[in-house]
C-alpha positions as CSV (number, residue, x, y, z in Angstrom):
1,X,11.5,-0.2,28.9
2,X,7.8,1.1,29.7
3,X,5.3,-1.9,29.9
4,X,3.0,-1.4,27.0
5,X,-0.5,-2.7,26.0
6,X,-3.1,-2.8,23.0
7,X,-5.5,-4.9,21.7
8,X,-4.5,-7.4,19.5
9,X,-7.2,-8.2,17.5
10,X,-9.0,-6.9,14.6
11,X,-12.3,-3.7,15.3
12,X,-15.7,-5.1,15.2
13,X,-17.5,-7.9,17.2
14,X,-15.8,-11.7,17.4
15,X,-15.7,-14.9,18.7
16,X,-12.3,-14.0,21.2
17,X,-10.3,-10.5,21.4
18,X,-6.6,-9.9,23.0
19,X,-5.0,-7.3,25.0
20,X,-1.4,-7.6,24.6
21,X,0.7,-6.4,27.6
22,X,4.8,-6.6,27.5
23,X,7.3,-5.1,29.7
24,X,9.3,-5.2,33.0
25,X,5.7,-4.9,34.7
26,X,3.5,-6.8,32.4
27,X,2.6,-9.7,34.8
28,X,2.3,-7.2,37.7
29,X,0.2,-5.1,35.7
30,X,-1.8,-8.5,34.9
31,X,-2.0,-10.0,38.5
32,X,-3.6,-6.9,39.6
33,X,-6.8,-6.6,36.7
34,X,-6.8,-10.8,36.2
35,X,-8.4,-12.6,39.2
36,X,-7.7,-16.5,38.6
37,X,-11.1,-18.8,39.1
38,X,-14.4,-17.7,39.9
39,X,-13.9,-16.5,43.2
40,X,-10.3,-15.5,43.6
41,X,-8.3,-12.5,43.7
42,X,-5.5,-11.3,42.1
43,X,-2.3,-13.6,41.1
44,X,1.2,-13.1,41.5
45,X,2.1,-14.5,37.9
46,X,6.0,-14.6,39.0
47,X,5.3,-17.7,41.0
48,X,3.3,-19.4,38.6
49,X,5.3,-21.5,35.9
50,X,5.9,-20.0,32.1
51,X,4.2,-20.3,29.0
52,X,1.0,-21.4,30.8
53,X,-3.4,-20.4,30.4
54,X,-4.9,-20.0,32.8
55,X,-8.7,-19.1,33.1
56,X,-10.4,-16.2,35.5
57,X,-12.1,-12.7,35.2
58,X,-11.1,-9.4,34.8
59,X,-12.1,-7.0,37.7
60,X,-11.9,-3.1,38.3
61,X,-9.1,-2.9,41.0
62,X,-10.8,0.5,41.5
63,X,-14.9,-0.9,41.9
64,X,-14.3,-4.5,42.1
65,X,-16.7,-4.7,38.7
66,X,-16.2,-7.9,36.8
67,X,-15.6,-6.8,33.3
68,X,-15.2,-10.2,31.5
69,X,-14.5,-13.6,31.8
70,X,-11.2,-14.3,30.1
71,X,-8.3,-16.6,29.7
72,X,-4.8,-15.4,30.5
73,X,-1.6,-16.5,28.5
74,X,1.5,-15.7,30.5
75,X,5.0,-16.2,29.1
76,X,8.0,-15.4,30.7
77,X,11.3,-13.7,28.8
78,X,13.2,-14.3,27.2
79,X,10.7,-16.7,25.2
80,X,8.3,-14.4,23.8
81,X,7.8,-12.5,20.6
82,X,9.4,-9.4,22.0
83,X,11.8,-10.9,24.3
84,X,10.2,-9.1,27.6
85,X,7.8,-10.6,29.9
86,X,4.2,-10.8,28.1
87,X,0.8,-11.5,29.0
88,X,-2.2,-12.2,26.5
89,X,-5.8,-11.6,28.1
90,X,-8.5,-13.3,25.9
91,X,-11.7,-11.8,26.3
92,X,-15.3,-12.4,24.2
93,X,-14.7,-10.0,21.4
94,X,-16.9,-7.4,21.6
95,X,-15.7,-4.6,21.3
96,X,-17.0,-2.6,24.6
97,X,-15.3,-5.9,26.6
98,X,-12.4,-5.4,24.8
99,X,-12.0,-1.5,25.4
100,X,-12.9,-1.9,29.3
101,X,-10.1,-4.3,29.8
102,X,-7.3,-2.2,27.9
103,X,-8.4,0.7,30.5
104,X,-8.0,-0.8,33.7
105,X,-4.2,-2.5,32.4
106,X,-3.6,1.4,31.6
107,X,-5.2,2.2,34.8
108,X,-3.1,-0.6,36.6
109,X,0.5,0.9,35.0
110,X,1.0,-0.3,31.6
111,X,1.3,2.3,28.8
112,X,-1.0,2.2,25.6
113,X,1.6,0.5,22.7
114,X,2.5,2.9,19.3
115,X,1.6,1.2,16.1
116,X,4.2,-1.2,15.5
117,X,5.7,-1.1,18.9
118,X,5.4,-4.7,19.8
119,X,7.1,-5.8,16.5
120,X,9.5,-3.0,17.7
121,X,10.8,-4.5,20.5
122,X,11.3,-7.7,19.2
123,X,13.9,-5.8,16.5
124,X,15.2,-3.8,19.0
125,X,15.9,-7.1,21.4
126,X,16.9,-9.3,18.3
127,X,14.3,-11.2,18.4
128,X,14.2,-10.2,14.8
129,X,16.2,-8.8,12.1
130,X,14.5,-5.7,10.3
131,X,13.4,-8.1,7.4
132,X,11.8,-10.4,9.2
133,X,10.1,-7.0,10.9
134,X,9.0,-5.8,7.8
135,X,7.6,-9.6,6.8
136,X,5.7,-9.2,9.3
137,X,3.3,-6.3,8.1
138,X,3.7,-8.4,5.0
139,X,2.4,-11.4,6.2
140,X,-1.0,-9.5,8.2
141,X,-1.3,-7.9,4.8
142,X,-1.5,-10.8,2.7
143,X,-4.0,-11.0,-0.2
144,X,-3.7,-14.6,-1.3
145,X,-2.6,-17.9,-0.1
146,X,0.9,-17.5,-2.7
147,X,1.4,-13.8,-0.9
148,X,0.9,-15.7,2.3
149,X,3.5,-18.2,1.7
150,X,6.3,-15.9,0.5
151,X,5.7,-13.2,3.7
152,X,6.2,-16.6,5.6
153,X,9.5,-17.4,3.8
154,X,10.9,-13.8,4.5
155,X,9.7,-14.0,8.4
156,X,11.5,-17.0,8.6
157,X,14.6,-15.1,7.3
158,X,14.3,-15.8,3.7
159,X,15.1,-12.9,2.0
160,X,18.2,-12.0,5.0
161,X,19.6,-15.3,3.7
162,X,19.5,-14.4,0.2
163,X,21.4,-11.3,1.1
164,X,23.7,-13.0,2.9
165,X,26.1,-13.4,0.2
166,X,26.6,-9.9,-1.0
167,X,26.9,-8.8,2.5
168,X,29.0,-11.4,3.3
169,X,31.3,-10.3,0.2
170,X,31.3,-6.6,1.1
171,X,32.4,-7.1,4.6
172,X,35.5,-9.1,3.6
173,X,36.3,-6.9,0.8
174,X,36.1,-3.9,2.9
175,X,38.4,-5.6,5.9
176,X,40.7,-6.2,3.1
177,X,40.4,-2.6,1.5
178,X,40.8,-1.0,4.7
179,X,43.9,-3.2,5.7
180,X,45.9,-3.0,2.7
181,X,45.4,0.9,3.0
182,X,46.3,1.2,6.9
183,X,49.1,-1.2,6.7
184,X,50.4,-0.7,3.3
185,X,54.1,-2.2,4.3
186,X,52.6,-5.4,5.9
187,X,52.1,-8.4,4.3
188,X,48.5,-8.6,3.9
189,X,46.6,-11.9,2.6
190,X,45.5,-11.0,-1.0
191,X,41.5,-10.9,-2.0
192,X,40.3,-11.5,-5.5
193,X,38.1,-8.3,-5.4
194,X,36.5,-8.7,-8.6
195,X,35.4,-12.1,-7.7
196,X,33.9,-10.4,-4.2
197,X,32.6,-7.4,-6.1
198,X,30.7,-10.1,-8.8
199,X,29.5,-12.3,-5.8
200,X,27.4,-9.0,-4.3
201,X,26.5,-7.6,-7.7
202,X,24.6,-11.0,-8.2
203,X,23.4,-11.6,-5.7
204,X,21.3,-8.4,-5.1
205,X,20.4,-8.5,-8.8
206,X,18.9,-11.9,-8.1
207,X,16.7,-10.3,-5.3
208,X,16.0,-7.1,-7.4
209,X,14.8,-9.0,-10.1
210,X,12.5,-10.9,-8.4
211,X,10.7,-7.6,-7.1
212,X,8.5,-7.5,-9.7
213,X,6.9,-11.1,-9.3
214,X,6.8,-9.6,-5.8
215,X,4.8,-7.2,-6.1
216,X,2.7,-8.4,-8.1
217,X,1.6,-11.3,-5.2
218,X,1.7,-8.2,-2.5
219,X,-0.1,-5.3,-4.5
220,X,-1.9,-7.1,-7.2
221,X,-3.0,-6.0,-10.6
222,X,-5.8,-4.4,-12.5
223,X,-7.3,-5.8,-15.4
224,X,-9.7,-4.6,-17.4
225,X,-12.5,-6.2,-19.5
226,X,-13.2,-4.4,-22.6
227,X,-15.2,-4.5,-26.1
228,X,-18.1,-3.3,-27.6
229,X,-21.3,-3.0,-26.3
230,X,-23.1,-6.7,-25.6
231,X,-20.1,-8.4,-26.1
232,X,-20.4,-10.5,-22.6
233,X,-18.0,-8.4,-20.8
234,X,-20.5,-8.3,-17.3
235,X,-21.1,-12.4,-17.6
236,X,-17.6,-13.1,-17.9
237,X,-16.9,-11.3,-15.2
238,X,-19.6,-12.9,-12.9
239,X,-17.9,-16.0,-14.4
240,X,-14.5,-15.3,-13.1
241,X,-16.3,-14.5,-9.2
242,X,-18.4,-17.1,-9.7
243,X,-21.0,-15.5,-8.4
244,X,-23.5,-12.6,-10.0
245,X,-21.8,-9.4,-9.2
246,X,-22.8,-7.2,-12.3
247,X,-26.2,-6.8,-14.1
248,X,-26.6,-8.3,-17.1
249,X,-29.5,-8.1,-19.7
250,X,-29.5,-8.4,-23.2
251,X,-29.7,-4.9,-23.7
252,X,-26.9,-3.2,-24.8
253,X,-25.1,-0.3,-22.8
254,X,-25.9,-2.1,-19.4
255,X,-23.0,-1.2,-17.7
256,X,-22.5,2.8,-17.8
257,X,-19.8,2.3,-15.0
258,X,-16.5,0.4,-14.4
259,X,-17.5,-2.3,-11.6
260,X,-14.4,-3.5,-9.7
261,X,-13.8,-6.7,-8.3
262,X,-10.8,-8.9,-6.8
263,X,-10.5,-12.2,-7.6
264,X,-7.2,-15.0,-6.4
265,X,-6.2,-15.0,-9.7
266,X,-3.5,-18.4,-9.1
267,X,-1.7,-16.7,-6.4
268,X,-1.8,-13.2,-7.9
269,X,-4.4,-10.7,-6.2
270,X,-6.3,-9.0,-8.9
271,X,-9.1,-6.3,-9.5
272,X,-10.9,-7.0,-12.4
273,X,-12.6,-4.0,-13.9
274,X,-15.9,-4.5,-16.0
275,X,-16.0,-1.7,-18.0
276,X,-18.7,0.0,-20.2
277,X,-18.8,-1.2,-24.4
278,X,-16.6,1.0,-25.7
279,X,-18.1,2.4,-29.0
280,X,-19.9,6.0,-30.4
281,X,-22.8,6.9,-28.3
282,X,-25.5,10.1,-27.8
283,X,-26.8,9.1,-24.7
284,X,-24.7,11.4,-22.0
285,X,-24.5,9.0,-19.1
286,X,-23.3,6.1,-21.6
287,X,-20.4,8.6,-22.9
288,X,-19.4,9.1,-19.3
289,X,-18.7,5.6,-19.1
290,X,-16.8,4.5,-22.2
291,X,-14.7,7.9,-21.1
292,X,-14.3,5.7,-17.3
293,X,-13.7,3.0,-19.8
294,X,-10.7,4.6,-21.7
295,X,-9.2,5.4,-18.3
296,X,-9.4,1.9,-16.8
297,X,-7.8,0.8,-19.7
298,X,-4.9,2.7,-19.6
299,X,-4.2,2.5,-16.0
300,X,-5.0,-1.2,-16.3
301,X,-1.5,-3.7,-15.9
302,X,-3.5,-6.2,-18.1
303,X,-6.4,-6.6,-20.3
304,X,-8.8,-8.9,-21.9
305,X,-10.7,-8.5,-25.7
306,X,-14.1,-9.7,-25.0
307,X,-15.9,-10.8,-28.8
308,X,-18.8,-12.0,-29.4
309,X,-18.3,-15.5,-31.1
310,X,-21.3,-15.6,-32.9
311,X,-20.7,-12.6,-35.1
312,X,-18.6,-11.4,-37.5
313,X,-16.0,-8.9,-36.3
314,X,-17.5,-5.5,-36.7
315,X,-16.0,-2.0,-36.8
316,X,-16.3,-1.1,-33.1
317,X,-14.4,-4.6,-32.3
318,X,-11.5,-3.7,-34.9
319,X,-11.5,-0.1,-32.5
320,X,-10.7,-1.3,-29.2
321,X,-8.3,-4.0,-30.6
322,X,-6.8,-0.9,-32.4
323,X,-6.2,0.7,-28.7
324,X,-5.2,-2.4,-27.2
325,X,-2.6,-2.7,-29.7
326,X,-1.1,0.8,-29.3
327,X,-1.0,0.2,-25.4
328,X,1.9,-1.6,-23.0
329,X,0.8,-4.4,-21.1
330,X,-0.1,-7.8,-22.0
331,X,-3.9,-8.8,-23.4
332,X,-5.5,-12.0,-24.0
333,X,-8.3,-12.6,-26.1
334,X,-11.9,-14.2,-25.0
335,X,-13.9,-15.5,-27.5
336,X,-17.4,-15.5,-25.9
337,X,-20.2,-17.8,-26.5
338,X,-19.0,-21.0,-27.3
339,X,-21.7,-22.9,-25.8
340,X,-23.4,-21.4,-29.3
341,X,-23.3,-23.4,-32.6
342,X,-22.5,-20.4,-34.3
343,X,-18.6,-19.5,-34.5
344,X,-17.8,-16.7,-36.1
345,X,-13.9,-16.4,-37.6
346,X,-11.8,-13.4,-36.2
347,X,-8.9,-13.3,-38.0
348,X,-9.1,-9.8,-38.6
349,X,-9.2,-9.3,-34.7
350,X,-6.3,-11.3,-34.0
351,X,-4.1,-9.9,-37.1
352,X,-4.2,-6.8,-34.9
353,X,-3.2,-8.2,-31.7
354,X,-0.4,-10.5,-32.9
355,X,1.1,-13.3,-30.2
356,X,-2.1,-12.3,-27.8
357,X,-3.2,-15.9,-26.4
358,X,-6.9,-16.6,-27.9
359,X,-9.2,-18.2,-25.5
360,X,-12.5,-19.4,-26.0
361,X,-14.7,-18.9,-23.4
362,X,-18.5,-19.2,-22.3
363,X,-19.5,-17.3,-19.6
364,X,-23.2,-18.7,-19.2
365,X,-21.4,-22.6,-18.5
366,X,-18.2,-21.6,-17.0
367,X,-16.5,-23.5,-20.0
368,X,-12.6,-21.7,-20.7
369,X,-13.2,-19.8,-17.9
370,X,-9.5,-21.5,-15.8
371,X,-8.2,-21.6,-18.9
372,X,-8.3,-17.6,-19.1
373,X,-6.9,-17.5,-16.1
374,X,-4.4,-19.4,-16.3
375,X,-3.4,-17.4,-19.4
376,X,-3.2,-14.2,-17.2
377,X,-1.3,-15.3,-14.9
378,X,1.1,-16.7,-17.1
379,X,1.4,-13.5,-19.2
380,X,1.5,-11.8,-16.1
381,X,4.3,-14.1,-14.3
382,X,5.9,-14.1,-18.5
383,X,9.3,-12.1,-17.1
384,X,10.1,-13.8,-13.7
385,X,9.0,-17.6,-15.4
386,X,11.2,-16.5,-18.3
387,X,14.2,-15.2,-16.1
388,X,13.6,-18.1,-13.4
389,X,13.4,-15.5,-10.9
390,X,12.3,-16.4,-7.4
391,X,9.6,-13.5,-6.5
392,X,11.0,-11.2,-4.0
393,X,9.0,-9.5,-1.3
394,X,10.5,-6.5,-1.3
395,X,9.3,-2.9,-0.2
396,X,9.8,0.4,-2.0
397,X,12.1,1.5,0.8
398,X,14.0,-2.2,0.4
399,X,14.2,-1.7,-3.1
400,X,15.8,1.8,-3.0
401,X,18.6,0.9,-0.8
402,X,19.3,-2.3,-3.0
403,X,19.0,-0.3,-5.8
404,X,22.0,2.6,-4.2
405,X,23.7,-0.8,-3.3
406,X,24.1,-1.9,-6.9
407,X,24.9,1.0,-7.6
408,X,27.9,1.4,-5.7
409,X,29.0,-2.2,-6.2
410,X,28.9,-1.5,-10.3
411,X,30.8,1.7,-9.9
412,X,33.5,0.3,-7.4
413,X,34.0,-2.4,-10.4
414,X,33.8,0.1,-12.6
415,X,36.9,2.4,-11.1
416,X,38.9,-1.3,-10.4
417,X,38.6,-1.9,-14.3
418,X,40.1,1.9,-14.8
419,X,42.8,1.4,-11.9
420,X,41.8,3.7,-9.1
421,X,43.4,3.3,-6.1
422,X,41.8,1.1,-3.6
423,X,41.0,3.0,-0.9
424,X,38.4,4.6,-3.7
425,X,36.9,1.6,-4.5
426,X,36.6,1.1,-0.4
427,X,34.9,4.3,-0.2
428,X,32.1,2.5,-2.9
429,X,32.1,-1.1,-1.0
430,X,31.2,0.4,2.3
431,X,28.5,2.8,0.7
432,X,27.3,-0.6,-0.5
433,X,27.8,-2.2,2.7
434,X,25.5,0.5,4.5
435,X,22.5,0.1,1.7
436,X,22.6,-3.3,2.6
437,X,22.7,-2.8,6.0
438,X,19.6,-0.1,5.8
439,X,17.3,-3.6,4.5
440,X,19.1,-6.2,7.4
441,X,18.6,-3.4,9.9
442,X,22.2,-3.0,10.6
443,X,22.5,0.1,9.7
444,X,19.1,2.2,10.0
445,X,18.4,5.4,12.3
446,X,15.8,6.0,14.3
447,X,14.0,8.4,12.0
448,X,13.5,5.8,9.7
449,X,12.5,3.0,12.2
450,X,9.8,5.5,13.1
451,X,8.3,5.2,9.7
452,X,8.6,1.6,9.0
453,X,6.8,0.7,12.1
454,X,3.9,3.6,12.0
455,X,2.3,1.6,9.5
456,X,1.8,-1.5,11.7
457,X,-1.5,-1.5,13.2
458,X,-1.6,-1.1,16.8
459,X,-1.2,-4.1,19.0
460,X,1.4,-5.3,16.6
């Protein structure tokens, strides 16, 4: 293969940038533009040990311009992230440093990398299995410290060892299939092939059903703060940032737009959306927003009732818990203003909104504030908690094959209830076998390699 190089870090000014080169040629490439010290030339990197940093400058072979001082990281195959000879130049990070040094290692032989194309080769050289590929963009794309930790798991092979049993009983189910039929006068060693068939059908169910916990810790969630105008909506929402993000005044109508802001909400990325008081108005602008309103709430995976705790309910309150109740999607209730002596009784509220957890809440002190939270998330985890369901980080291409794959599995048990021969039901487990195979990367074509790694940034 072509040696290829990129940068490796993030746009924008830093502390330390890295041009990645790896190929055949990347420390030939490297000895030519990195001259070791202060005052020598150019290194042959074959002669100097593996896996070593060493510290010099990088020149114009073509001027004999110092571009930068920088450390070089040379590793040796086949102990490297792609398996081929790599080299890691570690400029200062600006940007102009950064671009100057990726010319002359293009100049000098290497090819600029395709996004993904790192990553890439370590699939295409086993370094990794396509899972652990696809973790990858997982774990760079992490929104929270939970998100982190599962991307983690599935580099480490996590979610290729919870496959490992269905694949495991469609590959010996399909050597059996495929034997009894091609030697149907030899004494073949019987397989229980309902037992196989059940062993795959649950264990991709496991993994499907804990998609959903998935993607809620890799895409997040919107939630939406609603009530009547002057309710608290904007506080409570500076509450949950801790820090002042919307305007608030004691005039009513304040917000005219839906403001939208993420918060770590226990693990789970999620965009709260303060949204105008939702009640009658004449005022134009104000009627724009409680129209934004209506459509944050419906687009909205969760929502929270803000009252006002120190008033009776009131006919625009009843309104949006009317609208809440006729929606999907869990809610909670926040009782603002506790730090008030005045409590006000909402009965009426929460007949509408029956089994909705009630919090009461002060957003001037902070008080109830986790508690809400914690509410959320619960309601939000309700279905994998309730299942016991280990999340699953799964992507939409993932969880289509999985999805043909039980598919297949339930149909081949299907036609073994009914008594179809078995060399149908064979034609099901290896249909199976291939959607598994499309996730592990065992069986995937180039086309849709192609895709999978174009999303990769480049120098990854």
């Amino acid at each position: 293969m072509s040696t290829i190089a990129a940068i490796a870090t993030g746009a924008g000014a830093g502390g330390i940038g890295v041009v990645r080169l790896s190929g055949e040629d990347a420390a030939a490439v490297a000895g030519v533009v990195f001259h070791r010290g202060r005052r020598g030339g150019p290194i042959d990197l074959n002669q100097i040990a593996s896996h070593r940093l060493l510290y010099g400058r990088i020149v114009d072979p073509a001027t004999g311009t110092v571009i930068d001082e920088a450390l070089l990281g040379w590793m040796a195959r086949p102990h490297t992230y792609t398996r081929e000879d790599t080299v890691e130049l570690s400029c200062h990070g600006g940007p102009v440093s950064l671009r100057e040094t990726l010319r002359v290692v293009l100049a000098a032989g290497a090819r600029h990398a395709e996004p993904g194309e790192f990553t890439l080769r370590a699939f295409l050289n086993g370094r990794l299995d396509l899972t652990q590929a696809e973790a990858v963009l997982a774990v760079v794309g992490a929104k929270t410290g939970e998100g982190l930790r599962l991307a983690v798991a599935d580099l480490a092979g996590d979610l290729a060892r919870r496959l490992a049993p269905a694949r495991d009983a469609l590959v010996g189910l399909l050597a059996y299939l495929d034997a009894a039929a091609d030697f149907p006068d030899d004494e073949i060693p019987t397989s229980d092939v309902a037992a196989e068939l059940a062993t795959a059908e649950r264990a991709l169910a496991e993994v499907i059903a804990g998609s959903h916990a998935g993607l809620l810790y890799r895409e997040g969630v919107q939630i939406a703060l609603v009530g009547r105008p002057n309710v608290g909506k904007s506080s409570l929402l500076n509450a949950m940032l801790r820090t002042d993000r919307a305007i608030v005044t004691p005039i009513a109508g304040t917000t005219r737009d839906v403001i939208a802001e993420t918060i770590n909400l226990d693990g789970i990325p999620a965009t709260l959306l303060d949204t105008a008081g939702i009640g009658e108005t004449e005022d134009p602008i104000e009627r724009l927003g409680v129209e934004r309103s209506q459509r944050a709430l419906t687009t909205a995976a969760a929502a929270v009732l803000v009252l006002d705790g120190t008033s009776l309910p009131v006919d625009a309150d009843l309104a949006v818990a009317r609208r809440l109740a006729e929606r999907a999607g869990p809610v909670v209730i926040a009782i603002n203003k506790r730090d008030l002596p005045t409590r006000a009784r909402q009965e009426a509220l929460l007949d509408l909104l029956p089994g909705a957890p009630v919090t009461a809440v002060s957003a001037t002190t902070g008080a109830g504030i986790s508690d809400l939270e914690r509410s959320l998330a619960d309601l939000l985890r309700a279905d994998t908690v309730a299942a016991q369901v280990q999340p699953a980080l799964i992507t939409a291409r993932q969880h289509a094959a999985l999805d043909r794959a039980l598919v297949q599995i339930q149909e081949a048990e299907t036609a073994r209830q009914t008594g179809y021969p078995q060399d149908l039901l064979a034609t099901g487990v290896r249909a199976a076998l291939h959607a598994v195979g499309e996730v592990t990367g065992e069986a995937v074509d180039e086309a849709v390699l192609t895709e999978i790694f174009s999303r990769f940034c480049i120098g990854k």
